[in-house]
Structures are given as C-alpha cells and as structure tokens.
N, C-alpha and C positions, 0 to 999 in steps of 0.2 A: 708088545703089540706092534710096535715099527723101530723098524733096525736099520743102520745105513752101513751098506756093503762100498759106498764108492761114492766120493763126491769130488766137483769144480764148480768155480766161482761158490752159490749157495746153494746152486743144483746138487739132488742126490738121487744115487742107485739104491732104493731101497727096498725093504719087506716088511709087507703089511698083513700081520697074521689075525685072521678072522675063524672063526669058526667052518667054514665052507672051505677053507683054501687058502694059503698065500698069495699075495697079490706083488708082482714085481713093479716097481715105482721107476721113472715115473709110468703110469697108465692113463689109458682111457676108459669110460667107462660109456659105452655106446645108450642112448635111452631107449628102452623096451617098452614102448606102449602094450599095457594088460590087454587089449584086445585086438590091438595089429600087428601082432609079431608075425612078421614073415620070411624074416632072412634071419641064418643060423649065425650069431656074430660070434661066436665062440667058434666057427670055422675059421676064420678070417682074421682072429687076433686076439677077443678080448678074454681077459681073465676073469672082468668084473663087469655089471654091469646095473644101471639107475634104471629105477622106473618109479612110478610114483602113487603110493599108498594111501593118499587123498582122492582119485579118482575109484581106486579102489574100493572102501571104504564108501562110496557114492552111488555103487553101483550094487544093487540086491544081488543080484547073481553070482556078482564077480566077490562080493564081500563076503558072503557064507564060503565061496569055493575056496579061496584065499585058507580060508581057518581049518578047514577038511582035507586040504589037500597039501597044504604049504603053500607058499610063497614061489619058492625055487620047481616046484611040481607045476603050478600052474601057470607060469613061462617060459617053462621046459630049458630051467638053468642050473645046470645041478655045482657052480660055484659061485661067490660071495656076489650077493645082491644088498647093493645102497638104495633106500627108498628116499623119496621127497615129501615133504608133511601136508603139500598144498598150500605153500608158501607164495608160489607161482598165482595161482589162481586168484590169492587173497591180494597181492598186487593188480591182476586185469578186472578181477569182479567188484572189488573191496571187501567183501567176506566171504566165509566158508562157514559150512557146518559141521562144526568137529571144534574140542577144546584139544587147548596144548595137551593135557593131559592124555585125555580119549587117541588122541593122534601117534604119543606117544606110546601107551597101551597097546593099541591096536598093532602097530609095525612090531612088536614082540612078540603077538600073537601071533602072528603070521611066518613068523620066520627070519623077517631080515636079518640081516647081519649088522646092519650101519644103518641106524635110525636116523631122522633130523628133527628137532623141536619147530615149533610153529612160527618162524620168525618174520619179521616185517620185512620187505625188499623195498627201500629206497631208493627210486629212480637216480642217478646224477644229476644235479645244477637244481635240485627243489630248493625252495627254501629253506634258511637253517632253521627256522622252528617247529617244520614240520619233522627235518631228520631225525633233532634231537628229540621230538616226541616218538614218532619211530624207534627211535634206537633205546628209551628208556626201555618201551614194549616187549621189541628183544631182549634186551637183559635180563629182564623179570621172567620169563618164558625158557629165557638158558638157565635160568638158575632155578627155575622151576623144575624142570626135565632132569637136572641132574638130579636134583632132590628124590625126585620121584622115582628114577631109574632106583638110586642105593636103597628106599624105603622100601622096594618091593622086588629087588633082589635080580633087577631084570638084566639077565647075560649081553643082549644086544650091544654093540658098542655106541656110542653116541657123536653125531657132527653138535657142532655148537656154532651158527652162523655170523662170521666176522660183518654187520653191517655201517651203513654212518653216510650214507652216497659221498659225495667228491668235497667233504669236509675233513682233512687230512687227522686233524685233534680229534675226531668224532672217531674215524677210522681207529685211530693209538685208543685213544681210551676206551672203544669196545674192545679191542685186542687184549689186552692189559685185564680186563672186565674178568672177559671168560676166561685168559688161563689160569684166574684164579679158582673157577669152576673146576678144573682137571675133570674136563670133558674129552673123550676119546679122539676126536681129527677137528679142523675147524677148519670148513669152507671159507673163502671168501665172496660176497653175494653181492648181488645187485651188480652186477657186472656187464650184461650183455648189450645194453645199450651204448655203451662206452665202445666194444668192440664191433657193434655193428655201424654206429659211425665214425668209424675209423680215430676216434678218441683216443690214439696208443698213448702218447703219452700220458695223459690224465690215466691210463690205465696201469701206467708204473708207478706212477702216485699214491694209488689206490693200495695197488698190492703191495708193494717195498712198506706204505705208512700202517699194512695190518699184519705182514709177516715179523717184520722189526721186532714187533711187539708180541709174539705166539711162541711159545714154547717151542725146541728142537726139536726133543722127541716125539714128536706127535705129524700126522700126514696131515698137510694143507690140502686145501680143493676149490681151484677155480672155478666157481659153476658157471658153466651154461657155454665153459668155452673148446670146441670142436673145431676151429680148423687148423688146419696144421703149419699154418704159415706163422700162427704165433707159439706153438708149441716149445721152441727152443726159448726164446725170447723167458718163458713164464716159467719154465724149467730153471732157467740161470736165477733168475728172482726168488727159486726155492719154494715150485709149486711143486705137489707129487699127483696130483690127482686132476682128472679132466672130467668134464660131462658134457654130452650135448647130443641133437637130433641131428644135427646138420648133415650126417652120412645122408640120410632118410629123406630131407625134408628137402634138402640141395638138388637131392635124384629128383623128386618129385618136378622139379623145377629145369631137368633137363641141365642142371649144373656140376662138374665135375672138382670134385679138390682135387688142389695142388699147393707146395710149399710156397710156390711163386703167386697163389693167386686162386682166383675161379676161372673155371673156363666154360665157356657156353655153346652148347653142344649143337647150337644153330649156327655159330661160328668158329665150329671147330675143321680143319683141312687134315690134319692129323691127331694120334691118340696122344695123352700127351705125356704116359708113362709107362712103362716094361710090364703093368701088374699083367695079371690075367686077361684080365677083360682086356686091356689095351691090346695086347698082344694077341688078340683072339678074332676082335672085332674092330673094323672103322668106323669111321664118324657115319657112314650114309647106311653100315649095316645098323647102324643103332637106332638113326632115323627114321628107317622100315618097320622098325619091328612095332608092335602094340605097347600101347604103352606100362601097362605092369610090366613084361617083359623087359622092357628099355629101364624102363625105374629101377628093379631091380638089379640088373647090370653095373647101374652107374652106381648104386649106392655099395655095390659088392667093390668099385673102384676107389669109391669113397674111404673103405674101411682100409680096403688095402694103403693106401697111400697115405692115410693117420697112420695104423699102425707100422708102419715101415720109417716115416719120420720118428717113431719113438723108441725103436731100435738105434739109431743114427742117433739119436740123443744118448743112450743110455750108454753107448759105446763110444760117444764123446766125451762121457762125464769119467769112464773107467780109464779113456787115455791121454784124459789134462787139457782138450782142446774144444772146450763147449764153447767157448769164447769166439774163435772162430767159425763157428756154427751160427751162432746169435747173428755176428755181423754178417757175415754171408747172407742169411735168411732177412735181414730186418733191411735189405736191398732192393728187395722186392716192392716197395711200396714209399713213398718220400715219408708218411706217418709212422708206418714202421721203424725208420732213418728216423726221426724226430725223439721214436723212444727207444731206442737203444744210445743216441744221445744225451737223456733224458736220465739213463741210469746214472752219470760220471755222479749226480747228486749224489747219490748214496754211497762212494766207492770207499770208505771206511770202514761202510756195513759188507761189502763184498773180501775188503781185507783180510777184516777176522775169521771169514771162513775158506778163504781159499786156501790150498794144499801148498806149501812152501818149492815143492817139487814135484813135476810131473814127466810125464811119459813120453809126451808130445812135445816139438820143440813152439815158442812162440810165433807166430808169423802175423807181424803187420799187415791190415788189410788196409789201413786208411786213417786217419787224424783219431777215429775213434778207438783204435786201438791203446793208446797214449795214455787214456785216464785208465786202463786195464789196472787189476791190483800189483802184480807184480812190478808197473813202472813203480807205481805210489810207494810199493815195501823198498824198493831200492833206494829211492829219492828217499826216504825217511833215513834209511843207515846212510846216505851219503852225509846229511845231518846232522848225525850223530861221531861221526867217525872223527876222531882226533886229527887237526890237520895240522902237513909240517909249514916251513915257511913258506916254499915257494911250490909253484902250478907246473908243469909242462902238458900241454894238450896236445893230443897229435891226430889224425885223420884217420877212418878204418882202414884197416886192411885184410885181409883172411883172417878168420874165428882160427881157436883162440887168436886174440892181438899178439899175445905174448911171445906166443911162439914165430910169429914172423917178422918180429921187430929186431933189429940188431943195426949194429953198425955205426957210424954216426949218422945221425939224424935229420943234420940239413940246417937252413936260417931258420929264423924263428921272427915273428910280431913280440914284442914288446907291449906289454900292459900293467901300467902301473907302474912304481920306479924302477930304477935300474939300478942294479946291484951285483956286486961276484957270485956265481953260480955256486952254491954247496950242493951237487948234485945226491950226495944222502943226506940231506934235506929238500927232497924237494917228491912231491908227488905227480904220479906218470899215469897220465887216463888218458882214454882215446873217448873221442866226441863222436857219438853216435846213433842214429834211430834205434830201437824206440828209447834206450834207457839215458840218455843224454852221455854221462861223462860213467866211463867205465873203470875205475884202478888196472895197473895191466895186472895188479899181484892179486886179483878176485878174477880174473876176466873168463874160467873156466868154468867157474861156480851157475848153476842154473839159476836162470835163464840168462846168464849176462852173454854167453856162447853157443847158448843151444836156441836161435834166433832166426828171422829173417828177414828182410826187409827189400823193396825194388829197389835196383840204383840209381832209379830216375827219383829223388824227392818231390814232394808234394809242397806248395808252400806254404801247407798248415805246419809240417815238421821242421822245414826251413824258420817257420817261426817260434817254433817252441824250442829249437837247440836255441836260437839269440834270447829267449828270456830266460831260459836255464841257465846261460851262461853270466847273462847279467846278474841274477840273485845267488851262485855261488862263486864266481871269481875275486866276488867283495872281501871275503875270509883268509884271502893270501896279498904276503907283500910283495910278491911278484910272480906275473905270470906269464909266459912262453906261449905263444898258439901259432900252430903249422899256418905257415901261407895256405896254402891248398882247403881251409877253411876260413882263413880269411877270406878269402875268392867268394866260397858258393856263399858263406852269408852274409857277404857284401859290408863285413866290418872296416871302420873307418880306423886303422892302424898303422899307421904309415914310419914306426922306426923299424926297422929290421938288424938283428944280430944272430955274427956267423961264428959260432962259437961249436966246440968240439964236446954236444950235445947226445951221450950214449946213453941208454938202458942197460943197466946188468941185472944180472937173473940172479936171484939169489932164491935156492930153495928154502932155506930156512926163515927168510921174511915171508917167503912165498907163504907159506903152512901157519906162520904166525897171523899172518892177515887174514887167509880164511877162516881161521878160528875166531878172532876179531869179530867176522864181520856174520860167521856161524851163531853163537854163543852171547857175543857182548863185549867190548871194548876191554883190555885186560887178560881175556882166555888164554892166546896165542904167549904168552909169556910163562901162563900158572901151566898150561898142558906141554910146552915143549922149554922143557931144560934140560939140564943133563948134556951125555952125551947123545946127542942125537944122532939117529943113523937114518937114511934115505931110501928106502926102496923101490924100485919103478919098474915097469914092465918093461921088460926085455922089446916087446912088438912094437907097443905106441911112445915110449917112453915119459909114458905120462907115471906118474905119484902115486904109490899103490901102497905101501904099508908103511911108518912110520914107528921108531923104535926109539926108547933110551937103552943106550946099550943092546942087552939084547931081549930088552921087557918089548913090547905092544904097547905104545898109547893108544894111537888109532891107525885106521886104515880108509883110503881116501875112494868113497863109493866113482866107479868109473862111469856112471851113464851121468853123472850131475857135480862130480866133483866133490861135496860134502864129506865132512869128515864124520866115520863112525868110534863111536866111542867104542874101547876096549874096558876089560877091569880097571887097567891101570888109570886109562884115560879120565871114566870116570870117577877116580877117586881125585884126582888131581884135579878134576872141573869143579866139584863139590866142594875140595876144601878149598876153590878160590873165588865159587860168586856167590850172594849172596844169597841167604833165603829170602825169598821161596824161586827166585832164578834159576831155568832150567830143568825146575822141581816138578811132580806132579805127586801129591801127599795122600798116601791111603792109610786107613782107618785098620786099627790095629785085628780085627776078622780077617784081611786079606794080608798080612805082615808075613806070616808065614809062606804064601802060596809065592809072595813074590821073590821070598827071599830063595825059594825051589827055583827061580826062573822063570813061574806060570801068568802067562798074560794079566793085564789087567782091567779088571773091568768096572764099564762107569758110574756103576750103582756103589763102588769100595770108594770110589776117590773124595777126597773132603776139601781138598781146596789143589788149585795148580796155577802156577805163572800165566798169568793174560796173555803173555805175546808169543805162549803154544800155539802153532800153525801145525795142522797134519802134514805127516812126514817128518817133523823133527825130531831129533836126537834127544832123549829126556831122561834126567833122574829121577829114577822111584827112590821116595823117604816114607819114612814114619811121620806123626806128628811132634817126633821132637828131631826131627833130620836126622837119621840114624839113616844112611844110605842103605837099603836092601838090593835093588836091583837097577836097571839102566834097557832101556829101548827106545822104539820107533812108537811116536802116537801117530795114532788112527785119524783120531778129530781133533779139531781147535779148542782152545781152552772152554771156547764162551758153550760147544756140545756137551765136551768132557763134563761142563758143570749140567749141563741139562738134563741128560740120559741116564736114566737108570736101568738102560736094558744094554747089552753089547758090546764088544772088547772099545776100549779106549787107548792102549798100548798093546803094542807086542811088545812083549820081553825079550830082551835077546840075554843075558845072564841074571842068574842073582849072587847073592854075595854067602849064599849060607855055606859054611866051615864046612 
C-alpha cells in the first residue's frame, strides 16, 4: 500500500496505492467542501483530495446523492478521496450525530478511498485529565474501526488518528496504541492550533514524539496543515501527507501563500511569485476586480505555490539535500528558527534513517547545520576508531586535504608532553567545519570532501571546533596543532616546535582506513592482503579498482569514495566480521532468488545489522550465514525491518555455481 521510491533525513519520496490512483508522497490533499467546489484543484496539482463525510452524512440531499452517485462523481474527482468522520466538528460543537461505527459504515458506502474513525481532537496545553480521557476515547474508537472494518470485509483503507495534545508520553503511547491496530495510514491531529500560533517548536514535539513511535510502512498525515512555509520542516520529520483549506480560506481573506510567509494583498507592490496568476496580474488588477473573481485567482496562486513547494521537496529528498531546504525555509520566521533548532533533540532518531551517501554535496548554512546526522555518524566513528599515540592537526586547505598537503609542514603548538616524533605513529586530520577533525586517509569518503562551508566562521563554529578539540585530544599522548588554528580559536599554547613534520601518502593505509571506517574496525586488514595491486584513473588520478593479484576485491565508487564490494571482496568481508555485521538475513523462500542475483525484498528479510544505513554495501546470508549474495540497500535497518512491501537491497551478484 505505500512504497518508498527515495528518502533524506526521515523524509520520503513515496507511493501510496489506493484504489482510485497512486498518490506520489509527499502530497497535499486540498479540502473540497461537498457543496462549494469551485476551482478545479486537480488542474493545478493535486492527486488527492479531503473532504468531509460528516457534513455529508448531515445533509438529506447531499447524503442520498453521495450513495447513488459515488462519492468521487459527486465532487467531480475521479482520483483518491480521503474523507474526515466529523472529528472537527465534535471538537467546535462537542457532539455529532453519527456513531463511530455509522461513520465508519457510511465512508464505504460511499466510496472513499481513506476513511477516518471518530476520534477526539485535543486542543494543546488542556489539562492532563481531560487529554487522557480524550485519548482513552480514541483508542477505543481506533480499535473499534478496525474491528469493524475486518468483520465486514470493508476494502476502504483506514487513517487511525495519532491524538494526546502537548503531552509528549500521551502522544508515544497513542502511537505505540494504534500500530498495534495495523490500521492503513495514521494522521497526526489536533494540530492546527499549534501552527496557527506559531507554536513550531511544540509542533516538533508533537510530531517527532508520534512518528518515533508509528510504523514505517505506512503514510503519516499532518492534519489541517496547508501552508507551505512549513512543508519542508514536516517532510524531514517524516510526514507524507498534508490537509487543509488555507488555498480557499486565505483567498477569501485577500491573503496570498508563500514559503516565506503570507502576504496581503492590501499591501502588496508586487506579485510575489512566477505562478500564473502572478505573472498575469498585479496587485491593483486583482484589487479591481469583484470579488469571487479575485478569490479565486489568489486561491489558484495558492495551490500553485503549495504544490511547487512539494516538488522542491520531493526533488530535494531524491538528491540528499532536504536538509538544506528545512534551514533555508525555517529562516523565514524566528519560530520557525526555534524549530528546526528544536530537531538537534531527536538527532539519533534522524540518524537511523538518513542515507549514508548522497547526491548533493553538504553545505553549512549556519550553527544549525552541526547537529545534522552526518556530523553525529562521523563524530561517533571518530570514537570508535583505534587511536595511535600521537595527534598532528593541521588547518584546511582545498578538498580533498590529502591531495594538497605535501611538503614539510611548518612549526607546530605543543599540547600535552613532549616527546620524539614516531611519525607512523602518529595520526594526521585537518580541523574543520562542519565535521571538526577529519583523518587525511578518509578525507575523500562522503561527506568529509563533498562539503562547503563560508570562510568567514561564525562564532557558534569557532565554538564547537574548541569543544571538540577539548573532548578528543584527551585520547593522545601528544599532540601537534598548526599555528594558524591556534590564532582563529584563540588557544592559549604558547611552546612551539620546528621539527621536519611531513605527511606521506600511502595508498595501501589509504584503502585500509576506508574500509576501517566503511565496514568496522579490522575490515581494511581481512579485505586487502595479498598482493595488492592499485588502480586509478588515468584523468583524475583518483583510486578506481583494487586487486590481489589479478582477482577484484573491490572498486572505489568515484562520486563518494566508498568501496564496492566484488565476489571476492565480499567473501573476505564475511569470513572476517562478525555476525550478523554487515549482514542482512533472508528467510530461506528468497535463498534461491538471491543466490540468482535478484533483488531483495523487505517482506524475505528476518533480521539485519542495526547500523544498516541506505546506500551501504551489505551481505546477503541465510539464516545460518551461508553467504548467497552481496549489494546496495535501499533503506535503513530499523525500515528494512518494518516494510513488507518493496525492494530492501539491490543485488549486485549472487553467489550461485
């Protein structure tokens, strides 16, 4: 039912198959009042769209037509319509007339595609004994709904709504609640108040404390949230779905979206983007005209410039650079800026699913770039990484470091005792934004070279290279640091030694260390022995395939540096790390397909290594590790274990005779 074609950070490109139509993620789903539809929004963008089966159902006329005609016939939408159960209502009135059941009944009668159960919407900041009575409601009502959905065979697919207001445990344990229900998508609700008073941060609370807890496979849906300046923001948090009137309701109001903001059309001098309408009309022809005429205009600008923001998202997510999008967009507003600061909380949850390698190179936009997952994954292998005795830190200079470092090196600060130089013993990283201390013999590997940063520092990054430097220079018995970073961060060093201080290039540590730091401490030893042989591009003279004698270990991917496993590679990885390390174990149905070479997919797999990150290099075994095949996975372990729909690895060989 939903498949991910493409993900960054927790953001995904995905498909949501409904009866009506695939629906491409993330979307919007514009809300179609049953009896004010006036603009064609399937002109304009949408795939999908809300409207709500509670007014429906309320309404004599509209409720016979609804059953005689369809659903999709009587709002003249002939692809996937999500209804609402009159949830809305039962917050502004305090009741409705309709049972969960009838409600639920009813939106099958009629056609929808994506029913909702009758759930309670708890404002924010209520008190806690009314949420958790609220939230009991809900659950008993979700669990109701699905009961009744299986008991009567009903195809509809089902939302199950994430409630709890801005009680973050209330929030987890509804999440937790319903995916026990293996209910078809699950909203998150009671939302809109949060973002109508600029609540962003409380609004990442919200959603990071009910996605945490929600199944992968299945589409989330932010209700009620429409404009487009938080779009990216809610995408990276690993929303796939939007709703709202605001196209409709803002025109109404003489108010125009935009990423940056609203803008008001009494004070507007200029249009204040490329769509149609902008392009067609100014601000004084729109003031002339009558006003349905103007309403609809502005709301036709409306759509355009949501959906065009989620284009820019989806094509952000396919080429590694949403992250940049988030900051960029969450600039617009200091609240905004609040919560996308607001994320660093969760950045372990962002960890596990970011892509190990992407498209895009990294570019620093500001201090909040720093807690991004990729600093976090680097700083944890620096960690980890075996260290020798002594430090040499040196200043950037042109990406890679490696290749522009030669010669002797210059004085040096003194830290810590002084002692004779074993210069192979001694480890050589350059101190740099954003990933602090870089090895030169990784420095090619993505993202440690594929970066960018301004040369004027910030003195939030001024601060974070002197604490970084403080909690890892403690690890060695000596350490060396260029003058020229002495200077900008103003350390207090004052011996200096002028010793005949070079870097040599050695390819063979070189390939040793990225495997190291690929794979796990140890790799670079079990993959390259022998007689090893070098190959490199004639052009760039960069590291291109890698041989004992004249077998294939691997070959070194050129947009990111990583090493690809060959046959040989991966037997040599296999019989040296550990299970279930670098493993990913399928169930003896898919044994044969993998052992052909044929992809595999996430419904076969029965267990794989935690600290799978899509894009890495991975063993396919059996469950008694009998190596069949070797590729690229798709998704991180913690999907790989979620999804039972969609490839999980490409294969790149199998091992069958």
């Amino acid at each position: 039912m939903f498949e991910i074609k493409a993900k960054d950070m927790r953001g995904r490109v995905g498909v949501l198959k409904t009866k009506h139509g695939n629906v491409k993620t993330p979307a919007l789903m514009p809300v179609i009042h049953p009896r004010k539809q006036e603009i064609d929004v399937k002109k304009y963008g949408a795939d999908i769209v809300i409207t709500n089966a509670y007014l429906i159902y309320k309404d004599e006329d509209l409720k016979q037509k609804a059953i005689d005609k369809g659903l999709h016939k009587m709002i003249n939408f002939d692809g996937p319509v999500m209804t609402d159960s009159g949830s809305f209502q039962l917050s502004v009135y305090g009741d409705v007339e309709i049972t969960n059941k009838e409600v639920i009944e009813y939106q099958e009668q009629i056609g929808t595609d994506i029913g909702t159960s009758l759930d309670i919407p708890t404002a924010p900041f209520v008190e806690r004994e009314k949420a958790e009575s609220d939230l009991e409601i809900t659950l008993e009502r979700a669990r109701e709904a699905v009961e009744f959905k299986k008991d009567n065979d009903i195809e509809m697919l089902l939302n199950s709504v994430v409630q709890g207001s801005t009680f973050m445990d209330l929030r987890q344990k509804c999440a937790r609640k319903l995916s026990e229900l293996d209910a078809d998508l699950y909203p998150i609700g009671a939302v809109v108040p949060l973002m109508e008073s600029y609540h962003y941060r409380e609004l990442v609370d919200v959603v990071m404390n009910s996605i945490m807890y929600l199944p992968d496979n299945t589409a989330r849906h932010l209700m009620g949230a429409g404009h487009p300046m938080i779009f990216a923001l809610a995408v990276a948090m690993g929303c796939d779905l939007f709703d709202s009137a605001a196209y409709i309701l803002y025109a109404e109001d003489d108010r125009l979206l935009s990423t940056r903001g609203t803008f008001k059309l009494e004070n507007l001098h200029e249009m204040p983007c490329s769509c149609e309408v902008c392009s067609k009309y100014t601000p004084d022809d729109l003031r002339a005209m009558p006003k349905k005429e103007r309403r609809d205009l502005i709301a036709q600008h409306n759509l355009y410039v949501s959906f065009a923001e989620l284009r820019l998202i989806r094509q952000a997510i396919h080429e590694g650079s949403l992250m940049e999008l988030v900051e960029e967009r969450c600039r617009a507003h200091p609240a905004l800026l609040d919560a996308v600061r607001q994320l660093k909380n969760y950045n372990e949850s962002f960890e596990e699913y970011d892509p190990r390698s992407k498209k895009s190179a990294f570019f620093y936009t500001g201090p909040e770039s720093l807690g991004r997952p990729e600093v976090l994954r680097h700083h944890e292998k620096l960690r980890q990484m075996p260290k020798k005795r002594d430090l040499i830190i040196l200043p950037p200079s042109r990406k890679p470091y490696s290749k522009f470092i030669s010669g002797k090196l210059g004085q040096f600060h003194i830290c810590g005792s002084r002692h004779e130089l074993d210069l192979d013993n001694a480890d050589f990283m350059v101190l740099d934004i954003p990933f602090g201390l870089v090895p030169l013999e990784i420095d090619e590997l993505y993202p440690l070279s594929q970066n960018a940063a301004p040369k004027i520092p910030d003195s939030d990054s001024k601060a974070y290279l002197k604490d970084f430097l403080d909690e890892f220079i403690g690890e060695y018995d000596h350490v060396l640091i260029h003058p020229r970073i002495v200077r900008n961060l103003d350390l207090d060093l004052p011996e200096i030694v002028d010793e005949d201080i070079r870097y040599a290039k050695d390819d063979v540590r070189k390939i040793k260390a990225i495997a190291n730091y690929q794979f796990g401490w140890g790799a670079g030893e079990a993959l390259f022995k022998g007689n090893i042989n070098i190959e490199k591009s004639k052009k760039t003279g960069k590291i291109r395939h890698i041989y004992d004698g004249k077998t294939l270990i691997v070959n070194m991917r050129a947009s990111d540096s990583y090493l690809v496993l060959s046959k040989e590679g991966a037997r040599r990885l296999h019989a040296a790390a550990p299970y279930p390390k670098n493993r990913v174990v399928v169930n003896k149905d898919s044994e044969p397909f993998a052992l052909d070479g044929k992809s595999v997919f996430s419904k076969f797999v029965v267990e794989c290594d935690d600290g799978i990150r899509a894009n890495d290099e991975v063993l396919i075994v059996n469950e008694e590790d009998k190596l069949l095949a070797f590729g690229k996975s798709l998704l991180s372990a913690v999907e790989i274990n979620n999804f039972q729909t969609g490839q999980a690895i490409k294969t790149r060989k199998g091992f069958k005779k």
